[in-house]
N, C-alpha and C positions, 0 to 999 in steps of 0.2 A: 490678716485683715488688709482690705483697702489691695488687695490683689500682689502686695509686696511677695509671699508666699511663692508667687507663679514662675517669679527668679531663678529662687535656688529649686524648683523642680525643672527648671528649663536647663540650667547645668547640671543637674542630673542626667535627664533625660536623652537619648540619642533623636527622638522625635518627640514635638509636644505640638500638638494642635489644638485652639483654641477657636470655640464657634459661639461667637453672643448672636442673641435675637430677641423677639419679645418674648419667649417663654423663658427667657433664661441664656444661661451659658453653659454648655458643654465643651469638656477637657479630654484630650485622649493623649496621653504619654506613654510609648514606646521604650522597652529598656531590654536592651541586646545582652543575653548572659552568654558564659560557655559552658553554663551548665548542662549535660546531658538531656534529651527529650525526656528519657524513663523517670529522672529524677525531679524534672518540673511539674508536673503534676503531685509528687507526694508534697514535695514544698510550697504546694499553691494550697493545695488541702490543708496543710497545718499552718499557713497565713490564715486561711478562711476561720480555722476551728479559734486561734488566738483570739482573731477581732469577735467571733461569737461569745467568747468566754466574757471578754471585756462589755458585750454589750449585755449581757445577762444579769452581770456583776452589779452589786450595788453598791453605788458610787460611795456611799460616807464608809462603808466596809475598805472599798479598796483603795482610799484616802488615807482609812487608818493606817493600814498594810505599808503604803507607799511611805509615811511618815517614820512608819516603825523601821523601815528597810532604809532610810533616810540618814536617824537615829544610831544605827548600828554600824553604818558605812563613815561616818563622823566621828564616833566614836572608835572605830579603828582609826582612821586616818589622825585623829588625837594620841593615840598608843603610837602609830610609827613616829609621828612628830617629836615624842617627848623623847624615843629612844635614839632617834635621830641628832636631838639636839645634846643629849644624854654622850654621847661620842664624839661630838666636834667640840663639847666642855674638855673631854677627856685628851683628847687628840692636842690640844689646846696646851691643857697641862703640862703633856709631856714633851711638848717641845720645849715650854718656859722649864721645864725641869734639865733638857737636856742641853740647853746654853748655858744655865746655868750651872752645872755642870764643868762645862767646857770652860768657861770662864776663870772657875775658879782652879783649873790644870793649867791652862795657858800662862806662859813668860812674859809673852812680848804684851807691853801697854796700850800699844793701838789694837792688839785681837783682843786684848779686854773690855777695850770700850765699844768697838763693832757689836761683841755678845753682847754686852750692854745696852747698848741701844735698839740692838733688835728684840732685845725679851721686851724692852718694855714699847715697843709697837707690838709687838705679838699680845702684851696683855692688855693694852689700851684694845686691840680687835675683841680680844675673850670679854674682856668687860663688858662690850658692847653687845655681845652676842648674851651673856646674860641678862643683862637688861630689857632687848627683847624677851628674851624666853618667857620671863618673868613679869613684862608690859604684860598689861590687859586687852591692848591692840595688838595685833602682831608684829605691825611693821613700825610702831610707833614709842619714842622713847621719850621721858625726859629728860632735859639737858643739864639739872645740879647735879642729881647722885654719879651721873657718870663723872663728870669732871669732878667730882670728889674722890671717884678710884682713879682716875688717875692722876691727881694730884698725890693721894697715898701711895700710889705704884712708884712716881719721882721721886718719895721721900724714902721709897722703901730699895730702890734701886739707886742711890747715891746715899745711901748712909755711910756709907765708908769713904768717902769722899776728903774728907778732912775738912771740911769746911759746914758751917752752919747756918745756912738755908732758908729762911723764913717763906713760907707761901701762903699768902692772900688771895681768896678765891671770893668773887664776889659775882652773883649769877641771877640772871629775871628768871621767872615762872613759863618756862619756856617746853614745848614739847614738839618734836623734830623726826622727819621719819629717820630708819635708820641708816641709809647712806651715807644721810647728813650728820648723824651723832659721830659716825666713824669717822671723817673726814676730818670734822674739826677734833678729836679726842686725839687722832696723830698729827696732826696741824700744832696743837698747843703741846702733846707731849717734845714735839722737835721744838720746839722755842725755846723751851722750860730747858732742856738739854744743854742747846747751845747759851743760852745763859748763863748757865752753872760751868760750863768749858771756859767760856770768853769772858764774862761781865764780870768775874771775881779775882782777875788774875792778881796775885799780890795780896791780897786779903782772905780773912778765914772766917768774914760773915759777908751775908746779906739779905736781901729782899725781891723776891719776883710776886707781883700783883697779877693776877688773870680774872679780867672782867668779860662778861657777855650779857650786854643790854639789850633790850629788845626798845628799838624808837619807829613805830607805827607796823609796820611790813617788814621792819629790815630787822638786823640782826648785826649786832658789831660787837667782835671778839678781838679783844687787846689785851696782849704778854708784853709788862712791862720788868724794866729791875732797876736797882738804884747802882749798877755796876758803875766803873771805871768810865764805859762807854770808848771811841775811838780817840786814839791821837789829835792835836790840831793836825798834824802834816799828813795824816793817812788821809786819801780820798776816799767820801761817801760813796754806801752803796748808791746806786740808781734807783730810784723810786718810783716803782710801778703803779699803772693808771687804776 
């Protein structure tokens, strides 16, 4: 419409001439193949026979056709999806299986807590990729249940810790595409971490709070605890804008 069309056949085309007048407008476009002479004419012929078929056809027939052909192309493309997502669940697993693993072979404290901390961003991503699969949008998640697994995944990945943990999770009715559930689900899983390293030192209990408010447009996530906190003589971090 509205001669937009004439564009993309003009970068098609190697020559496009156009002639308006008062009877109208005539179009002549040019298109240079390497196709053999002997073979352009059978392929002009079976251009011609398709457009006759189509014009013969009866449109609410070949409606149905296109819809059902529509139908079946969606419905595979749903079968590779599920088996797609079917193996990156799986794929998923077996890594958290095989740090886990390794974790529990390893001597030294610090490769402990490295496994550690990577199974559980590995499972904060897999949570997140369930959550999709399982959304009713594709790309869209809510933001409680996930920070529910991974609050569980914290509790379930420092249970051995020695220490007794409290987590408060307090969350608006929020629903977030998925880059964003990811983001923040390893954003709080690192807080929650470093809380349980640093904020408890000396002590065999405490409390980490993680709220996510929604105030108009925005979105404010705070990991809090009732740790130790810093020295008087230690310098504060620097506080970013």
């Amino acid at each position: 419409g509205l001669g937009l069309g004439l564009r993309g056949v003009k970068r098609l085309a190697d020559v496009l001439e156009v002639d308006s007048g008062p009877e109208g407008t005539r179009m002549m476009a040019m298109f240079r193949t390497a196709i053999p002479a002997a073979e352009q004419r059978q392929r002009a012929d079976a251009l011609v026979a398709e457009v006759q078929k189509l014009n013969a056809a009866d449109p609410a027939a070949l409606l149905v056709q296109q819809n059902r052909e529509l139908a079946e192309a969606l419905a595979e493309r749903d079968l590779l999806m599920a088996e797609l997502h079917h193996r990156i669940k799986n794929n998923l697993s077996t890594v958290t299986a095989l740090m886990r693993l390794s974790r529990n072979s390893v001597t030294s404290d610090e490769a402990r807590r490295v496994l550690r901390d990577l199974e559980m961003q590995v499972r904060a991503i897999a949570t997140v990729h369930e959550r999709l699969q399982h959304s009713a949008a594709s790309d869209r998640v809510p933001l409680l249940p996930l920070l529910e697994s991974v609050v569980a995944q914290f509790r379930l990945a420092f249970e051995a810790s020695n220490r007794d943990v409290e987590v408060a999770l307090h969350c608006d009715d929020v629903v977030l595409d998925g880059r964003a559930v990811t983001d923040i689900a390893l954003a709080i899983g690192e807080l929650m971490t470093n809380s349980l390293k640093h904020a408890f030192e000396g002590r065999d209990r405490g409390r980490i709070e993680v709220r996510a408010n929604l105030t108009g447009d925005m979105l404010q996530i705070a990991v809090a605890d009732d740790g130790v906190g810093l020295p008087p003589d230690v310098e504060r971090p620097e506080r970013s804008s």
